[in-house]
C-alpha positions as MATLAB code, in Angstrom:
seq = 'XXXXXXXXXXXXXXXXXXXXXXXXXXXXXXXXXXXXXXXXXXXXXXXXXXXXXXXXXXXXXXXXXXXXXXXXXXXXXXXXXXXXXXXXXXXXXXXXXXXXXXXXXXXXXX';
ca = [
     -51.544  -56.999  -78.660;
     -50.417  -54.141  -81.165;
     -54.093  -53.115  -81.313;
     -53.817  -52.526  -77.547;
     -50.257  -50.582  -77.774;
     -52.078  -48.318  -80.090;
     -54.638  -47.325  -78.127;
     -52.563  -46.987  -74.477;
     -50.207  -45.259  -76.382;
     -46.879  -46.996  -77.223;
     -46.835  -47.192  -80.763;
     -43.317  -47.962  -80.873;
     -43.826  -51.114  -79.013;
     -46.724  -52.026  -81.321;
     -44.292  -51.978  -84.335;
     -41.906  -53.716  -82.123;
     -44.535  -56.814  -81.537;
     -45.675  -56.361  -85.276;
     -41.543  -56.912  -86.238;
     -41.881  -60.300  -84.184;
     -44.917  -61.508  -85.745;
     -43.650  -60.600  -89.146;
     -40.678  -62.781  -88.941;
     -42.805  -65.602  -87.546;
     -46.067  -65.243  -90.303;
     -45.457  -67.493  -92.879;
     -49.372  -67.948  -93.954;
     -50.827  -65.634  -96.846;
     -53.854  -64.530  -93.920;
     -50.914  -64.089  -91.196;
     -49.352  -61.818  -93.690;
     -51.695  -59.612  -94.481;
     -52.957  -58.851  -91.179;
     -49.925  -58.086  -90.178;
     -48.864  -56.129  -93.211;
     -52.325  -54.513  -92.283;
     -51.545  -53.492  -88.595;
     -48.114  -52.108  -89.236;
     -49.765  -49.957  -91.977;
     -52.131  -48.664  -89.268;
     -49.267  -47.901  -86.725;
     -47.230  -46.170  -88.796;
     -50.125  -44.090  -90.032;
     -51.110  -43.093  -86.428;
     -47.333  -41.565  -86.409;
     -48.038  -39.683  -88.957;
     -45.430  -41.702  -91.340;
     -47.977  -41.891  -94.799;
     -45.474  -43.031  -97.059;
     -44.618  -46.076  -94.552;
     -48.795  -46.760  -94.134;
     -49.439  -47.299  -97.457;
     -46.305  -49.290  -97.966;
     -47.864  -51.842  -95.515;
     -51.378  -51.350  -96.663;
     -50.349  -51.763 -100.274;
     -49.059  -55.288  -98.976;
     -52.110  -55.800  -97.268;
     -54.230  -55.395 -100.215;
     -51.972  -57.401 -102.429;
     -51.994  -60.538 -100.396;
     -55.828  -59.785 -100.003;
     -56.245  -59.701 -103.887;
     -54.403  -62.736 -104.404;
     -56.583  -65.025 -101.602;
     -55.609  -65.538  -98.070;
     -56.002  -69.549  -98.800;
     -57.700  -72.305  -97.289;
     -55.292  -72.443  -94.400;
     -56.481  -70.107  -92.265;
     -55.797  -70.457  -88.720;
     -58.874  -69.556  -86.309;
     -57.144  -66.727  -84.743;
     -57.093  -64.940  -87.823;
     -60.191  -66.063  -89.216;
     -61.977  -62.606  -88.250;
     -59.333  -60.823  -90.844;
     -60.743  -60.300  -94.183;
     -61.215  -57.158  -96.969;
     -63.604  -55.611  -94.472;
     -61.288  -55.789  -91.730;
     -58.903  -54.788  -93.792;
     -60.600  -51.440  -95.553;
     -61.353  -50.408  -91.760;
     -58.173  -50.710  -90.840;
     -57.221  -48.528  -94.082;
     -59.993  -46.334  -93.030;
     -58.608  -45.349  -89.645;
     -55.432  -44.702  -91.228;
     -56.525  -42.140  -93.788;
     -58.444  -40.394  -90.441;
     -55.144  -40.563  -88.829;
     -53.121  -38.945  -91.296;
     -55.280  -36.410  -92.186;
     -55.698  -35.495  -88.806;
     -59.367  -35.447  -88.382;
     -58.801  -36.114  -84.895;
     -57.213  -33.365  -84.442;
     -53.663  -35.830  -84.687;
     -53.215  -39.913  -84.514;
     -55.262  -41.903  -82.464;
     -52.841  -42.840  -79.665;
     -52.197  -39.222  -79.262;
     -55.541  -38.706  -78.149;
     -55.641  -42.009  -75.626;
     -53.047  -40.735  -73.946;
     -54.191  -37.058  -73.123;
     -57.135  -39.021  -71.405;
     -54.897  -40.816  -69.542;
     -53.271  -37.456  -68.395;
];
């Protein structure tokens, strides 16, 4: 659901759901995509030093193995999901977009 707050907009609530799953992830995989997602939020506000905090996280759970207990909701999340998500960030906060990515869903919407 954070995925979709990003793109309609509400990044705020995305960080809010992120908060909740946080709390509740207590799997190395459930971690790190989670880590991973709140990286990506805070990047599309523009908040770099927060991004890579969360990324960093990301990538450190990643290097150390997600484990064999992988539930199959999460099963999708891997390095590759992971470097995209990294990837998007670095276009948000360098503003290739001409600013973050929910900025520009919601002046469609307008």
């Amino acid at each position: 659901m954070s995925h979709q707050m990003i793109y309609l907009g509400h990044p705020q609530d995305a960080l809010g759901l992120l908060r909740v799953a946080a709390r509740k992830a207590k799997l190395p995989a459930t971690k790190a995509l989670v880590a991973s997602q709140t990286g990506r939020v805070h990047a599309a506000l523009g908040e770099e030093r927060l991004a890579e905090q969360y990324l960093g996280q990301a990538d450190e759970l990643l290097a150390d193995g997600l484990g064999d207990d992988v539930p199959t909701w999460v099963r999708y999340f891997d390095a590759a999901e992971h470097a995209g998500a990294r990837a998007v960030s670095a276009r948000d906060l360098a503003g290739s977009t001409g600013g973050p990515a929910w900025r520009a869903s919601t002046s469609r919407t307008r």
